[in-house]
C-alpha positions in Angstrom: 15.8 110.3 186.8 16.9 113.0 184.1 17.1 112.3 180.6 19.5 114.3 178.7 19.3 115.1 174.8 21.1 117.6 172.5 24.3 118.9 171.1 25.6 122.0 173.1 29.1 124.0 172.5 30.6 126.3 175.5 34.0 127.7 175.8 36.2 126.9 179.0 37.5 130.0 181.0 40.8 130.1 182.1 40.1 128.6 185.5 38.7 125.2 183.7 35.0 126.0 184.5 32.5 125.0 182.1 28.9 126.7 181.7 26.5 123.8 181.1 23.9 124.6 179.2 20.4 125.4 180.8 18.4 123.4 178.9 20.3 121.0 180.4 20.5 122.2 183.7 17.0 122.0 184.0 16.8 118.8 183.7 18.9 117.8 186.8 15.9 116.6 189.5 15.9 118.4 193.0 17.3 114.9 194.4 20.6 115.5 193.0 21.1 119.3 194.8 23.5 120.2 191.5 25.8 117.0 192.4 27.2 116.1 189.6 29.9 113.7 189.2 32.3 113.3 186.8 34.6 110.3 185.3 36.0 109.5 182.4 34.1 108.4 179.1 35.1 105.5 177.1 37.3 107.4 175.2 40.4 109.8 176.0 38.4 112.6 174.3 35.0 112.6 176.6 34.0 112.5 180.3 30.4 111.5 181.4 28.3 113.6 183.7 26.0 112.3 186.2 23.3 113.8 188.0 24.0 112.4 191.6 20.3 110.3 191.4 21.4 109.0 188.0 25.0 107.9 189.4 23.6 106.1 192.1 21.3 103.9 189.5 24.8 103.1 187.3 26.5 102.2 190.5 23.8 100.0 192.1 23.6 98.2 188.8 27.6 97.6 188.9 27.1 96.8 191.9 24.7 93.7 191.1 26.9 92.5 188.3 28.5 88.8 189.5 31.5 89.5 191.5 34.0 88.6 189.1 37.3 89.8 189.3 36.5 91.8 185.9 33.9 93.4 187.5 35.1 94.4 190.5 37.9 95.8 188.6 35.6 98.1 186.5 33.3 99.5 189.1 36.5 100.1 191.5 38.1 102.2 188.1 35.1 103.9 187.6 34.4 105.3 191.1 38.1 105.9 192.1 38.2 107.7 188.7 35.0 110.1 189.6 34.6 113.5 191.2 32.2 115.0 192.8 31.1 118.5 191.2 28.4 121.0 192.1 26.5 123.4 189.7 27.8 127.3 190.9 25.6 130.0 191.2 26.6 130.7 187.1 25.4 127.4 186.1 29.2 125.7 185.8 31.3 122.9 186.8 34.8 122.7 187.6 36.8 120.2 186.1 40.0 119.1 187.0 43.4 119.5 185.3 43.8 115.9 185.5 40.5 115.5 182.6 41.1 118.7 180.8 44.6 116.9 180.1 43.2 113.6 179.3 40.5 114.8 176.8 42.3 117.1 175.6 39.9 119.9 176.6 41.5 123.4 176.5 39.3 126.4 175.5 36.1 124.3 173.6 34.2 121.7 174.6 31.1 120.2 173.0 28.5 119.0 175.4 26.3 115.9 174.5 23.5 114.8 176.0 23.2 110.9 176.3 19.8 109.9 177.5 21.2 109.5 181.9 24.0 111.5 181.8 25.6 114.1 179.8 28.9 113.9 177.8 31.8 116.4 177.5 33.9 116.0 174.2 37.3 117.1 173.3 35.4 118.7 169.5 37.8 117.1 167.9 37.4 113.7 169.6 33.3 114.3 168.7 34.0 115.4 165.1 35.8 112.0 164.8 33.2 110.0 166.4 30.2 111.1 164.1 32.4 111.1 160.8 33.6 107.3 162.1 29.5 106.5 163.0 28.1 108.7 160.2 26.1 105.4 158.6 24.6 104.7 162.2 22.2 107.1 162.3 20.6 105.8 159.1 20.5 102.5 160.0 18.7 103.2 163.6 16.4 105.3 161.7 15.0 102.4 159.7 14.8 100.2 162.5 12.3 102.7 164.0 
């Protein structure tokens, strides 16, 4: 399983592709063949990125949530809201008009990584999110 840490930014060319980084990249286990998939994060400015061993983890542990109605609900949104993405020869990843519109993405994006997946941020979206969670940090730091 890959774990995914720092805070990247990469400009989007014209055709949507995004070059993610390499320290990244080489992350991404040989199980996963440069699948990535793709949804949408819990906000309109980010998408999470799963390496294709990683997704199957998150999905096998919807999976053995009780089958509410809730649940089923959420793991049917987040597949049917997913794509499948592979790594080109350049390092990048497509991503879809439909996302770039959602976020908000257009030439920047900011690239996070999130211990099992990586995040892509709208920068204005991420510069919210750290000024609205700025005391956090602090506080995990003394729980250390």
């Amino acid at each position: 399983m890959a774990y995914f840490f720092g805070t990247y930014h990469h400009n989007l060319d014209s055709k949507g592709r995004l070059n993610l980084p390499a320290q990244l990249r080489k992350q991404i286990s040989n199980e996963s063949a440069n699948q990535l998939l793709i949804t949408k994060g819990y906000t309109g400015g980010c998408l999470f990125v799963y390496p294709q061993d990683n997704w199957t983890k998150i999905v096998a542990e919807l999976e053995s949530l009780p089958r509410t109605e809730e649940n089923r609900n959420a793991l049917r949104i987040f597949t049917a809201e997913s794509i499948l993405a592979e790594l080109d020869a350049q390092g990048r990843i497509m991503i879809p008009a439909k996302f770039l519109q959602e976020t908000g993405l257009v030439k920047e994006a900011v690239i996070v990584g999130v211990s099992d997946k990586m995040e892509i941020w709208n920068p204005g979206s991420y510069q919210t999110l750290l000024e609205k969670n700025s005391g956090l940090h602090q506080e995990l730091i003394k729980k250390l």
